[in-house]
C-alpha positions, 0 to 999 in steps of 0.5 A: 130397207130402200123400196125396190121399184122396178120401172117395168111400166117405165120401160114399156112406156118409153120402148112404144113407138107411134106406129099404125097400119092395117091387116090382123089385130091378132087374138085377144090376150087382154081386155081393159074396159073399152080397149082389147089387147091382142097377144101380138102387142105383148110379142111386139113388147117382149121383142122390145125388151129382148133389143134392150137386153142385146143392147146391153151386151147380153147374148140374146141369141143364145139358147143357154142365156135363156135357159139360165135359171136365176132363182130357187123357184126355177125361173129361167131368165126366159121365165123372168123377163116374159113374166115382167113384160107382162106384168107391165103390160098389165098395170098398162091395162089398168091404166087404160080402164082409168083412161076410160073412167076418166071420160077421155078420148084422143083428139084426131089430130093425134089418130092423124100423126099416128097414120102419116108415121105409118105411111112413112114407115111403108114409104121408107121401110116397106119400100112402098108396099104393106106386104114387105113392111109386115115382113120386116114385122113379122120377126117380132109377132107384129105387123102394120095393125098390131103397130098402130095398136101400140101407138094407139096405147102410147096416146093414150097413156101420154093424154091420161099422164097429161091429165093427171100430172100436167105438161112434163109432170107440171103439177108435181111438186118438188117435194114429191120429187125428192122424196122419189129421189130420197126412196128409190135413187142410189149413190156411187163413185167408182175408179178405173185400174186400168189393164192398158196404158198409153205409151206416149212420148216424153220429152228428156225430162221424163214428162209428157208432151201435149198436143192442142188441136184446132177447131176441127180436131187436127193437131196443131204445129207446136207444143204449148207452154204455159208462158202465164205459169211457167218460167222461161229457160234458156232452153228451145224444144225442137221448133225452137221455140222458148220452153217454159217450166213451172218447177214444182215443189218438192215432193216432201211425204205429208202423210208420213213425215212431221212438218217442221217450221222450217221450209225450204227454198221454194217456201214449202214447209220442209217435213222430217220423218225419224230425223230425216227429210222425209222425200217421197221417192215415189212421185218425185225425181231424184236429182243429184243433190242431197240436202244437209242430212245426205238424202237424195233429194226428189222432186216434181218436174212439171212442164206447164202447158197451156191447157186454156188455149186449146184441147189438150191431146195425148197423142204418141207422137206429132202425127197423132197417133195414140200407143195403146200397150197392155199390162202383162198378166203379172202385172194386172195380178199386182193391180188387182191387189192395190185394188184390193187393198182399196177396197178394204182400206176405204170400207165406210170412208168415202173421203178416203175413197175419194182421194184414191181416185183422185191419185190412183184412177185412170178414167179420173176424168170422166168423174171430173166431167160427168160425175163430179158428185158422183154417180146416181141410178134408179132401179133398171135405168141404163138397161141398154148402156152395158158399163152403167147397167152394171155400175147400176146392178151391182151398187144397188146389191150394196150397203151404204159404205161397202166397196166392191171390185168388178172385172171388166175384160176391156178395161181392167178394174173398177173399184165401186163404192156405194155412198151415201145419197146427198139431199137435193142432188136431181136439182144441181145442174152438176149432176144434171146427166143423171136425172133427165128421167126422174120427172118422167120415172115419177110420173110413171110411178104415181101411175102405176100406183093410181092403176093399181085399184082397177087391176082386179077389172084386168081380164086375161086370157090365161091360156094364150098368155102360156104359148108365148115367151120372150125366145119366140121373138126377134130382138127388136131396136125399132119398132 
């Protein structure tokens, strides 16, 4: 069974912003050797949480989400997200008493930085004056003193990280690395059924037309042909200008049919099936010709545009504007069976998978450019990123080689399959979008476990951690 690490120090750490300021500290929740934590910082955290979880797509402002219970012990989503932000914050005290063990101390320079932000923020925010900046924190149990604070504990934190682990993590290794990879990271891919199409505009032969833009994103005058690929006809588009056309091959069915020695005029192996040339009638276009059996013949008409010059565009028409037309509710009702039949079909066999995007998928572009390799997430990453949050969830509740189809009201389907992790894949610079926190979630990671023996020297005011929770607070994006 893969460890579960919930990075709940992670997010808490990243979330700190350097802050000060003067007024009340608050009442102390928490104290950890040399450091007192008052029960403002822990509002000012769970507010923190409460933005990411609204950036997320959550209804945060709603009293039901709250009350949503979320396991057999009757732990409300309330419960569970006040209960994780405090734990953080605990293992974040711990570390502050290994801070303080380690004999380090903040340099004034950073003490410095930290009030010339708060002075900035009383400029900018405060429009001068402390009285409105604490206002605006009041929202989220904090003011001016409780932000300096936290800034305060993020120094620390970031010197004690330093410490321990060198510049950016310099003193971990790349074994170490891996096996963090090896033990908390998951693999997917997933494919779009879209619920939309773009209606676009089509040239006589059936075949879309492509626009190039210029630099600045605005359509060019004419439509690029591929004059390099495409034979030239003696046909002009509407400017008159020479169309070129690469004639594809035709569109024999591979997966069906029996390939013969004999081929056809193109040099294509022609492919019977019971007999017959076995065309495949649903990705060619007949023509009027039959070959030698009395079948129609089918094939691919592709006009060859120029993609290398220019940013290929799929706009409606020559002004730019892009058609969107929905499916109808029948038709969806349809799509979701073909993305049934996927589902079922490619159980355990993620070439098969693969191949299905690369026929069927309508965002098979975003996985050509982002996740060539496919999709990598650790435990809570992409909290504040609505469709990644959820391609996270979901694919860290399957099995290696299960397949599972989410509804996704804007989009359609997606089709997700949890696959198998590939050795080394945080080093390739093609999956590089996916690993920019790695160092950092290790590093944050060996902390927590370091912290852990000076948890018991933790002390908490059990009393005051009772009267707070994560609904008394505002969302909060910026503090």
């Amino acid at each position: 069974m893969k460890k579960k690490i919930i990075p709940v120090v992670a997010f808490l750490l990243a979330a700190l912003l350097l802050l000060s300021g003067c007024a009340s500290h608050g009442k102390t929740l928490i104290e950890a050797g040399n450091t007192e934590i008052s029960v403002n910082v822990f509002q000012l955290y769970l507010s923190r949480m409460k933005g990411s979880l609204k950036s997320a797509g959550n209804d945060v402002n709603n009293q039901e989400f709250w009350d949503t219970y979320v396991g057999l012990d009757n732990q409300t989503q309330s419960d569970y997200y006040t209960h994780q932000v405090f734990e953080g914050l605990r293992q974040i005290a711990a570390a502050l008493v290994l801070y303080d063990e380690l004999g380090l101390a903040l340099d004034p320079a950073v003490t410095e930085e930290i009030d010339l932000w708060i002075e900035t923020l009383i400029e900018e925010v405060g429009e001068g004056s402390k009285s409105q900046l604490n206002s605006v924190l009041s929202a989220y149990g904090a003011n001016i003193t409780v932000l300096r604070d936290a800034a305060l504990i993020e120094a620390k934190i970031a010197q004690l990280k330093t410490h321990l682990y060198g510049e950016d993590g310099s003193l971990i290794s790349d074994v170490v690395k891996e096996q963090f990879y090896q033990d908390t990271y998951y693999r997917g891919q997933q494919m779009l059924i879209a619920n939309y199409y773009h209606d676009h505009a089509k040239d006589k032969d059936g075949a879309t037309i492509y626009y190039l833009t210029d630099g600045d994103g605005n359509l060019t005058d004419r439509i690029s042909y591929d004059k390099e690929k495409g034979t030239a006809t003696e046909e002009l588009d509407e400017k008159g200008d020479t169309v070129y056309r690469k004639f594809g091959s035709v569109a024999y069915d591979t997966k069906n049919g029996t390939a013969a020695e004999e081929r056809d005029e193109n040099g294509d192996l022609i492919y019977y099936k019971d007999g017959k040339i076995a065309y495949d009638a649903k990705n060619g276009k007949a023509t009027e010709e039959t070959d030698k059996n009395g079948d129609t013949v089918y094939r691919k008409w592709v006009i060859a545009y120029d993609s290398k010059n220019g940013a290929v565009k799929y706009y409606y028409d020559a002004k730019g504007n892009n058609k969107i037309a929905y499916y109808t509710t029948e038709e969806m009702a349809k799509r979701l069976l073909a993305a049934e039949k996927i589902a079922e079909e490619c159980k355990g066999n993620a070439a098969l998978f693969e191949q299905y995007m690369a026929e069927f998928s309508d965002n098979i572009e975003f996985n050509e450019k982002y996740a060539p390799n496919g999709m990598y997430f650790s435990v809570g990453t992409y909290t504040t990123d609505d469709v990644f949050y959820t391609f996270s969830t979901e694919l860290a509740k399957l099995e290696i080689g299960d397949l599972a189809i989410l509804k996704d009201s804007n989009a359609g389907y997606y089709v997700i399959m949890r696959t198998e992790l590939d050795a080394g894949a945080w080093q390739q610079e093609a999956n590089a979008r996916w690993f920019g926190t790695l160092t950092g979630l290790v590093m944050e990671y060996m902390l927590q476990q370091r912290a852990a023996e000076y948890l018991d020297r933790v002390v908490v005011d059990e009393a005051l951690k009772e009267t707070v929770d994560i609904t008394m607070v505002d969302a909060n994006n910026y503090y």
